[in-house]
C-alpha positions as CSV (number, residue, x, y, z in Angstrom):
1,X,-32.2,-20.8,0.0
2,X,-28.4,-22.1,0.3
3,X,-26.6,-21.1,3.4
4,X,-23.4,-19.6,3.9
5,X,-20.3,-21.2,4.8
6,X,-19.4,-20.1,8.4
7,X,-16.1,-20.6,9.7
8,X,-15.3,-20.1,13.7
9,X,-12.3,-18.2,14.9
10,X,-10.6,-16.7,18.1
11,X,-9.8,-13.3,16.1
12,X,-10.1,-11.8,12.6
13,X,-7.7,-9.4,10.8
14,X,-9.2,-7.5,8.3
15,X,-5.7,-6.4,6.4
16,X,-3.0,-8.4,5.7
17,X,-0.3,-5.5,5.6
18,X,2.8,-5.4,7.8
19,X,0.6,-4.2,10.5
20,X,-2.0,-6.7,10.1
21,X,0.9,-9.4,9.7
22,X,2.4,-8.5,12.8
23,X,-1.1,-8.4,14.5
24,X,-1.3,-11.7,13.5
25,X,1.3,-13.4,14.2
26,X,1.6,-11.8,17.4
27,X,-1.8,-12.9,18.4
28,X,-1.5,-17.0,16.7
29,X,2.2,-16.9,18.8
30,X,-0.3,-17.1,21.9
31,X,-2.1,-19.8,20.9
32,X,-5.0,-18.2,19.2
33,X,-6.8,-18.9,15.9
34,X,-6.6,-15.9,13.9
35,X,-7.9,-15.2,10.5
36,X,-6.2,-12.4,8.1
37,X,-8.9,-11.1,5.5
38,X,-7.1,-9.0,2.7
39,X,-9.0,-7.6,-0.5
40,X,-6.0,-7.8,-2.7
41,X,-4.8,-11.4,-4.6
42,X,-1.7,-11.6,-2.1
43,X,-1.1,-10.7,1.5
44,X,2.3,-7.6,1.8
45,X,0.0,-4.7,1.3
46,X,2.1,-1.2,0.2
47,X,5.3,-2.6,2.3
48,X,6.3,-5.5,-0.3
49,X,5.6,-2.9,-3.2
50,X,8.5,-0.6,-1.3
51,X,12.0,-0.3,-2.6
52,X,13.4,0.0,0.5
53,X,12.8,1.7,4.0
54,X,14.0,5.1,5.9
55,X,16.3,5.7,8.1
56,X,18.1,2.6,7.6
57,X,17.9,2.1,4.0
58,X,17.1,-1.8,4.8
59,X,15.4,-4.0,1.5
60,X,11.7,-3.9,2.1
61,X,10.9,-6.9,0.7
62,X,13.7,-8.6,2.8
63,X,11.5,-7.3,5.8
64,X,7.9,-8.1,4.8
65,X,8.3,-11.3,2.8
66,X,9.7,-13.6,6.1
67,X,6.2,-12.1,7.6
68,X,4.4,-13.3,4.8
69,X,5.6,-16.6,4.5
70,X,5.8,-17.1,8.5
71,X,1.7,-16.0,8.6
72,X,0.8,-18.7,5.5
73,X,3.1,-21.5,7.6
74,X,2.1,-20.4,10.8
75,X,-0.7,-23.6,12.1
76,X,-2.6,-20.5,13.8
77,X,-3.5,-18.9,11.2
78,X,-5.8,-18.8,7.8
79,X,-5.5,-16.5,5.3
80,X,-8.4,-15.3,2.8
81,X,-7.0,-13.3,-0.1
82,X,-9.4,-11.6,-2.7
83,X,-11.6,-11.1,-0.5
84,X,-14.4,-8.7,0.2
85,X,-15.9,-7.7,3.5
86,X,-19.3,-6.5,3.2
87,X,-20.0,-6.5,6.9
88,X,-18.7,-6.2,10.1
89,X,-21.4,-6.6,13.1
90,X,-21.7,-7.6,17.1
91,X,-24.2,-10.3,17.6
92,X,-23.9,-10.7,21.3
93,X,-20.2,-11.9,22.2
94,X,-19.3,-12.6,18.8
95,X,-18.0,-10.4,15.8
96,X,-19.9,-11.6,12.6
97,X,-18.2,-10.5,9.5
98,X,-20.1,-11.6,6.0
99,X,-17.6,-11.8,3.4
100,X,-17.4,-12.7,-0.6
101,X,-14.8,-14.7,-2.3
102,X,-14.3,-12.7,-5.5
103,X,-13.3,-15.3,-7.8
104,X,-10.1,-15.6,-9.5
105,X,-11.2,-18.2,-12.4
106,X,-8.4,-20.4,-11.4
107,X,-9.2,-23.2,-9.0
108,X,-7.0,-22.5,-5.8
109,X,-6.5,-26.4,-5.1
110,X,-5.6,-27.2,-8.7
111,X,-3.5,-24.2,-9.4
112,X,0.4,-24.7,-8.8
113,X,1.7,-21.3,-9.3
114,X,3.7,-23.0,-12.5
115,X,2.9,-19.9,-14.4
116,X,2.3,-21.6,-17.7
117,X,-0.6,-20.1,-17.8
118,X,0.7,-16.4,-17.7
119,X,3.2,-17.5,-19.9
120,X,0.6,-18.8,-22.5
121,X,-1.6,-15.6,-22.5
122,X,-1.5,-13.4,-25.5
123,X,-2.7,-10.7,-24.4
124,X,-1.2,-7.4,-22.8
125,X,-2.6,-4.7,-20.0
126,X,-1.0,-2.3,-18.0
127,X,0.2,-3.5,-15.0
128,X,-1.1,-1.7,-11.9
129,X,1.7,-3.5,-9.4
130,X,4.3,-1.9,-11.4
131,X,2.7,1.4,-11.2
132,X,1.4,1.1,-15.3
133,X,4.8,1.2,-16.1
134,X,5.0,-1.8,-18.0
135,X,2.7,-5.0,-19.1
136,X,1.1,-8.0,-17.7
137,X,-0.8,-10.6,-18.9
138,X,-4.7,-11.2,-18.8
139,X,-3.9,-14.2,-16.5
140,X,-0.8,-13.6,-14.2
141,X,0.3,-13.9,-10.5
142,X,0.6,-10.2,-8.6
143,X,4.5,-10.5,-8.3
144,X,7.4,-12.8,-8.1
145,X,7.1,-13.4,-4.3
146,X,3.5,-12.7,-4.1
147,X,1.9,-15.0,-1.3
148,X,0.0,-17.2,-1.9
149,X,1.3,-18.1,-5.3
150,X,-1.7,-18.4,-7.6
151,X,-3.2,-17.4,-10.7
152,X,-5.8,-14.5,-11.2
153,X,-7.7,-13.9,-14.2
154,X,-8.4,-10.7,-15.5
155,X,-11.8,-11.5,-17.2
156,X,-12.1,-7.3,-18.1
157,X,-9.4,-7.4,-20.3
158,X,-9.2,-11.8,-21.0
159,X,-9.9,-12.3,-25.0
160,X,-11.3,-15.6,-23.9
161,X,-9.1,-17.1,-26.3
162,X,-8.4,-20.0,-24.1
163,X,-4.9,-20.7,-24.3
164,X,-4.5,-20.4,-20.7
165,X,-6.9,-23.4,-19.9
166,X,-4.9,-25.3,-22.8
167,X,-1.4,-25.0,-21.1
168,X,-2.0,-25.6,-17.3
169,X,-1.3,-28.9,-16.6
170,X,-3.7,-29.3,-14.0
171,X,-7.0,-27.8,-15.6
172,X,-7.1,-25.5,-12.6
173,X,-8.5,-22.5,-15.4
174,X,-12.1,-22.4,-14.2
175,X,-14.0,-19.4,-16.5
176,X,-17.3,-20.2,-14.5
177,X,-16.1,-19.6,-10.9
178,X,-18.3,-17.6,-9.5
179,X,-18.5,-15.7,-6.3
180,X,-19.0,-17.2,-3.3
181,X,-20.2,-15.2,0.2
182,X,-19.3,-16.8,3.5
183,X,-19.6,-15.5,7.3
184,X,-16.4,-15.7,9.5
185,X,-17.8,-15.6,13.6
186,X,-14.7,-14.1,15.9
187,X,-14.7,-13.4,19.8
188,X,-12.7,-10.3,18.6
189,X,-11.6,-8.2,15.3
190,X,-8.5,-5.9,14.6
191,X,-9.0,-3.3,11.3
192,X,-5.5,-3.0,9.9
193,X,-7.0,-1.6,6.9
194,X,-4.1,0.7,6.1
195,X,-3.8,3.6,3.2
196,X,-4.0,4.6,-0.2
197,X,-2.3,7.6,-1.7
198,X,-3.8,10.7,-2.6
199,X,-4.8,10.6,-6.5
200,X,-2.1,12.2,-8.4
201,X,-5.0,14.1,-10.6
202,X,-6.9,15.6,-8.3
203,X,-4.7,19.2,-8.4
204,X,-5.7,21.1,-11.7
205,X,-2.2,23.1,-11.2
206,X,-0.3,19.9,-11.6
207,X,-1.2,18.8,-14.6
208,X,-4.0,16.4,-13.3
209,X,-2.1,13.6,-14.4
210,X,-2.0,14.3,-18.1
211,X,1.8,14.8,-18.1
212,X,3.8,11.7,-18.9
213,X,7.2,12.5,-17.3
214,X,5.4,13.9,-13.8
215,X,5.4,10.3,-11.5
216,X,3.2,9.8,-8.0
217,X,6.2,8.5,-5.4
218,X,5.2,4.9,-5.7
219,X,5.6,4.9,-9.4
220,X,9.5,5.8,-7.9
221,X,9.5,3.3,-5.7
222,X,9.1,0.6,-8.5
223,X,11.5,2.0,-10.9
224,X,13.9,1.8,-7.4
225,X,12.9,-1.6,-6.8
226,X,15.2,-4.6,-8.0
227,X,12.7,-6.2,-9.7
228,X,10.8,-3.2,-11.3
229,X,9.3,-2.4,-14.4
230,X,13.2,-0.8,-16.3
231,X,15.4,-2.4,-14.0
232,X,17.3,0.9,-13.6
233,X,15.6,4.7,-13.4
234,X,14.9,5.7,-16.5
235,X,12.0,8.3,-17.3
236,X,8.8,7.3,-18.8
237,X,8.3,9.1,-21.8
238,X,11.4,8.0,-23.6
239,X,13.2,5.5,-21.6
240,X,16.0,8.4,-20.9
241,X,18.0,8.5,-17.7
242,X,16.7,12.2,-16.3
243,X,19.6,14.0,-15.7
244,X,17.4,16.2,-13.3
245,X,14.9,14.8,-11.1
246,X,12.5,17.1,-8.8
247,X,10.2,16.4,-5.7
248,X,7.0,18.3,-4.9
249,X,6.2,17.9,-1.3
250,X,3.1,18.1,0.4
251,X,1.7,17.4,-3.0
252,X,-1.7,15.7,-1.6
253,X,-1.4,16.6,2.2
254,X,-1.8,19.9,3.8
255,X,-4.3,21.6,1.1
256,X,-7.3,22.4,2.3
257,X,-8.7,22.9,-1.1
258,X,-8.4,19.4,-1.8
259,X,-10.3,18.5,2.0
260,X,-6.9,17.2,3.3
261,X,-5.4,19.6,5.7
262,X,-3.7,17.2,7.5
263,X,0.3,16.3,7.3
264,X,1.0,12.8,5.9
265,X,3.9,12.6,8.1
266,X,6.1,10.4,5.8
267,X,6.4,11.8,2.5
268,X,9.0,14.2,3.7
269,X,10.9,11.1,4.6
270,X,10.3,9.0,1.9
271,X,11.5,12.0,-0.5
272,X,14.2,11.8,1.1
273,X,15.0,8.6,1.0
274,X,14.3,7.5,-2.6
275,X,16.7,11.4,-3.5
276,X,19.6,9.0,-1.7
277,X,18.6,6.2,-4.2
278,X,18.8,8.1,-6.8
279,X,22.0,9.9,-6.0
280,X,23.4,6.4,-5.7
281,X,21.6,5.4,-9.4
282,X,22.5,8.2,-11.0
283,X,25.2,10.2,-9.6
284,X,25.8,13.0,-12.0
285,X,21.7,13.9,-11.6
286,X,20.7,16.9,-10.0
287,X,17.9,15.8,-7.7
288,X,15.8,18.7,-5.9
289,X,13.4,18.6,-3.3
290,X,10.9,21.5,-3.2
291,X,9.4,21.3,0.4
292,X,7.3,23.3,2.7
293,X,8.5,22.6,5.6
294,X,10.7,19.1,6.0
295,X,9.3,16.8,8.9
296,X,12.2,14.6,10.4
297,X,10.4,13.5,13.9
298,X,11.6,9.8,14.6
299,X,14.6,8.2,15.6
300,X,17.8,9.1,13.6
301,X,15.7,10.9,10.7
302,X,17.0,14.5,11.5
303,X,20.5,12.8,10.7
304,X,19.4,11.1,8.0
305,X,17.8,14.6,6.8
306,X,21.6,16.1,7.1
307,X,23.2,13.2,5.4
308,X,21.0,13.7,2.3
309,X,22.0,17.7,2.0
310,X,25.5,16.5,2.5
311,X,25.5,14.3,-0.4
312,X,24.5,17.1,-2.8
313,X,20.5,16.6,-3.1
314,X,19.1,20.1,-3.0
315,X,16.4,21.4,-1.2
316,X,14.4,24.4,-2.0
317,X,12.1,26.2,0.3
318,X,9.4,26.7,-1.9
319,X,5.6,26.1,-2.6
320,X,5.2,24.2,-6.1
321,X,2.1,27.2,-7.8
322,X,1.8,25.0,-11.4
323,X,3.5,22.1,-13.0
324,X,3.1,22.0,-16.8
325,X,5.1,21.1,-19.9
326,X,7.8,22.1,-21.0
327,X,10.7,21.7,-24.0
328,X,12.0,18.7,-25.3
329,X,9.9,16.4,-22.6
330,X,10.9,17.9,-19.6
331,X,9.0,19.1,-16.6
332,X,8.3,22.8,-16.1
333,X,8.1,24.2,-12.0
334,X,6.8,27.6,-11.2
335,X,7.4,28.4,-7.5
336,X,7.8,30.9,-5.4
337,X,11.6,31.2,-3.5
338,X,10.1,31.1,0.2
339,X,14.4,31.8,1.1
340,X,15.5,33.9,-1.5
341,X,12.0,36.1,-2.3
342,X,10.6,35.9,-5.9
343,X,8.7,33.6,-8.5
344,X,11.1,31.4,-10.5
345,X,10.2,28.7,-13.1
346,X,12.9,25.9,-13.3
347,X,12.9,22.5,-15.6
348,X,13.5,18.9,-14.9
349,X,13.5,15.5,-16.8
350,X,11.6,13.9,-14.3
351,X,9.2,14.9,-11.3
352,X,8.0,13.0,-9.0
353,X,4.8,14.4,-6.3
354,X,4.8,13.2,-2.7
355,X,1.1,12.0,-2.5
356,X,-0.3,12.3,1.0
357,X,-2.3,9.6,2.7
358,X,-5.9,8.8,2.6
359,X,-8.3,6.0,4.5
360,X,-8.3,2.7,1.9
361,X,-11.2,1.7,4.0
362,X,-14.4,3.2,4.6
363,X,-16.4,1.4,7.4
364,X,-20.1,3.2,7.0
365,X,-22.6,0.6,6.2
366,X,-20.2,-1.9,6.9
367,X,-19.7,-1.3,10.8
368,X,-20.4,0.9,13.5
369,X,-16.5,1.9,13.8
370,X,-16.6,5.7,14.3
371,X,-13.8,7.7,12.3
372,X,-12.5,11.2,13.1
373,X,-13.0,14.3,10.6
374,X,-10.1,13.0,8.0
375,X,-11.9,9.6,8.1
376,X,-9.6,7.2,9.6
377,X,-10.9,5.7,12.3
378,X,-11.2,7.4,15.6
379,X,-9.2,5.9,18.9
380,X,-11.1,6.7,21.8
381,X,-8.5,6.5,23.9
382,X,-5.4,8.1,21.2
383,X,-2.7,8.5,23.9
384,X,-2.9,5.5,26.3
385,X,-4.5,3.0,24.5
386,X,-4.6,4.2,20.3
387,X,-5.4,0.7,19.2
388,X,-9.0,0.7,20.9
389,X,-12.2,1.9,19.3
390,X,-16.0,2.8,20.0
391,X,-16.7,-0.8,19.0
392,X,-16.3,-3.5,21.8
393,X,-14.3,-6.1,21.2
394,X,-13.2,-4.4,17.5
395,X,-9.3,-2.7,17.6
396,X,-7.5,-1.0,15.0
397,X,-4.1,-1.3,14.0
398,X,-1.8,0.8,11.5
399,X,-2.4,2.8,9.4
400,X,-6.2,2.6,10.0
401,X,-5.8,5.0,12.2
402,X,-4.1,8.0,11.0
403,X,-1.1,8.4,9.0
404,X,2.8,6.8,10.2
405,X,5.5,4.9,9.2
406,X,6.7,1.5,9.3
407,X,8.2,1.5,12.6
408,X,4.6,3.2,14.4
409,X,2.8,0.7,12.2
410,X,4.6,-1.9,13.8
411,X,4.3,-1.0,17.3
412,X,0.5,0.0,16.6
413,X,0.2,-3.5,15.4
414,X,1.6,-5.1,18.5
415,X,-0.5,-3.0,20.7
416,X,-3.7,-3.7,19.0
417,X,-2.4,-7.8,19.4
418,X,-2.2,-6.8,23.2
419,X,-5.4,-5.5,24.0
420,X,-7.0,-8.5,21.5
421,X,-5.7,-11.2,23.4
422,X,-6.7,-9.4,26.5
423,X,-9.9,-9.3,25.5
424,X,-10.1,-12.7,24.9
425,X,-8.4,-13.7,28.3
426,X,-11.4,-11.8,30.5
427,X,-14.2,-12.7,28.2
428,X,-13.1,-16.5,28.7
429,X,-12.9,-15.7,32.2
């Protein structure tokens, strides 16, 4: 029987998000050899899809990509994108992770990010980093500054025509790759696993999806995006600028009867944020947020709360009871006034539901990190120390741990570097 490739490093990052970026970097800065495992084709997680960030309205992708492209140059560290991890375990003083390369059917030393391979491909499929809005190819690289710059291959939806292998000019189109499992051995781990949004189907009373001009709020954050799939905000259906836009907060947190009772803690802030963006995009809209309660707690969001009412965006105190269809491809709200008393339905060209936040990571039967009742995992110590688990030697950083912003992320991901690399100085001795 063959045996696995095994690699040796000081520390592994399972994530390569912002907060396993910063994690990261923080920990190679010291000297340490650190490896970032990510499951997607290119290190950025959900911050590089962003438009741009709250309170300060800074470019997202102005923030993430320098961490991107300062973890690929940095000498500390090795990256492994596309990757699975189908175990994390402690075998004495060492982490052992077992991990498959899922292959990509383009040889990674061959492939030159030229593109003429994406270029060449005839066929057409939704593209999921645009939100489905618009196309990609069967053979394409995630997004313009994706990182690192190579080729994956769709074989699901490739017509195996072979015009992709014809064009590269470095015969780097390999349709026989196959996966490949390897085992990574670490003095220390930190989870950065981060988040993925409630499913926008999952609520019968909003339409479970099956209305077209009804949007989850990363779907906005592409059509805001420089680079995304219309290159201005136009609605789905029919490519029309909405003259009415609406939010639904709470949308997939705080609902028992979907088992998430828990506050997301950003989508009030994000709401509020992309309703700026839009005000700015189209200025004649009305934009309405219909919100529960609206959750400003960091630095400077209660004034950037006010400075969104004082620009005109609306905000209804109301709880969303159906979303359904209404005239002429617009969006029909039935909610009930929680200010002014009574049930009112009220129409919009465009809605868009503020998803909550769920785990993207599971760890049963992959390692004995505990998680809490919601699932993320569990800090033992929340309060003083929130990046430590019930797993020696294993940390958790981000959102792995419970739902927060950028900024918490950050700082999450700096602690969880902390208490690595102290590990790692009193285990050496």
């Amino acid at each position: 029987m063959e045996s696995k490739r095994e690699m040796k490093f000081d520390a592994l990052v399972v994530g390569g998000g912002i907060a396993g970026l910063q994690t990261a970097l923080d920990m190679a800065d010291q000297g340490f050899k650190v490896a970032i495992v990510e499951k997607d084709a290119s290190i950025g997680g959900k911050m590089i899809r962003l438009s741009k960030v709250f309170p300060t309205l800074d470019c997202a992708s102005c923030i993430t990509t320098p961490k991107m492209a300062a973890a690929a140059h940095h000498e500390n560290i090795t990256i492994f994108t596309y990757c699975n991890l189908n175990s994390l375990e402690r075998e004495g003083d060492v982490i052992t992770a077992s991990l498959t390369q899922q292959p990509r059917y383009v040889d990674p030393v061959k492939c030159i990010g030229c593109r003429q391979c994406e270029y060449g491909c005839p066929v057409y499929v939704p593209d999921e980093e645009q939100g489905g809005l618009n196309a990609r190819k069967a053979i394409y690289i995630p997004f313009s500054n994706a990182i690192p710059q190579l080729a994956v291959l769709d074989v699901e939806n490739c017509s195996l025509c072979g015009k992709c292998a014809k064009v590269c000019p470095t015969d780097a189109v390999d349709f026989f790759q196959q996966p490949e499992d390897f085992v990574i051995r670490a003095d220390t781990a930190v989870l950065a696993t981060g988040f993925r949004l409630t499913p926008a189907d999952q609520k019968k009373q909003y339409g479970e999806g099956k209305i077209e001009n009804v949007i989850t709020s990363l779907q906005m954050e592409r059509i805001l995006a420089p680079h995304g799939p219309y290159q201005r905000v136009l609605r789905p259906s029919d490519g029309k600028e909405p003259d009415s836009v609406a939010y639904v907060q709470c949308a997939g947190s705080r609902d028992k009867s979907l088992g998430i009772p828990y506050c997301s803690r950003v989508c009030c802030m994000y709401a509020i944020k992309q309703a700026m963006l839009l005000s700015g995009s189209l200025p004649i809209a009305d934009i309405v947020i219909y919100y529960m309660d609206i959750r400003a707690f960091g630095k400077g969001y209660e004034q950037f709360y006010q400075n969104a009412k004082a620009m005109g965006i609306e905000f209804v105190k109301a709880k969303v009871a159906s979303i359904t269809q209404g005239e002429d491809q617009t969006v029909a709200l039935r909610y009930e006034n929680q200010e002014e008393g009574g049930v009112e339905t009220r129409e919009h060209d465009l809605v868009v539901l503020s998803l909550g936040m769920v785990p993207d990571w599971n760890p049963a039967g992959i390692c004995e990190v505990a998680t809490d009742d919601d699932a993320f995992i569990k800090s033992v110590m929340p309060k003083m120390a929130p990046a430590l688990t019930n797993m020696e030697g294993v940390f958790a950083a981000g959102v792995a741990t419970g739902p927060k912003d950028i900024v918490d992320s950050i700082v999450e991901a700096g602690s969880a570097a902390m208490e690595a690399s102290g590990y790692l100085v009193e285990k050496r001795g």
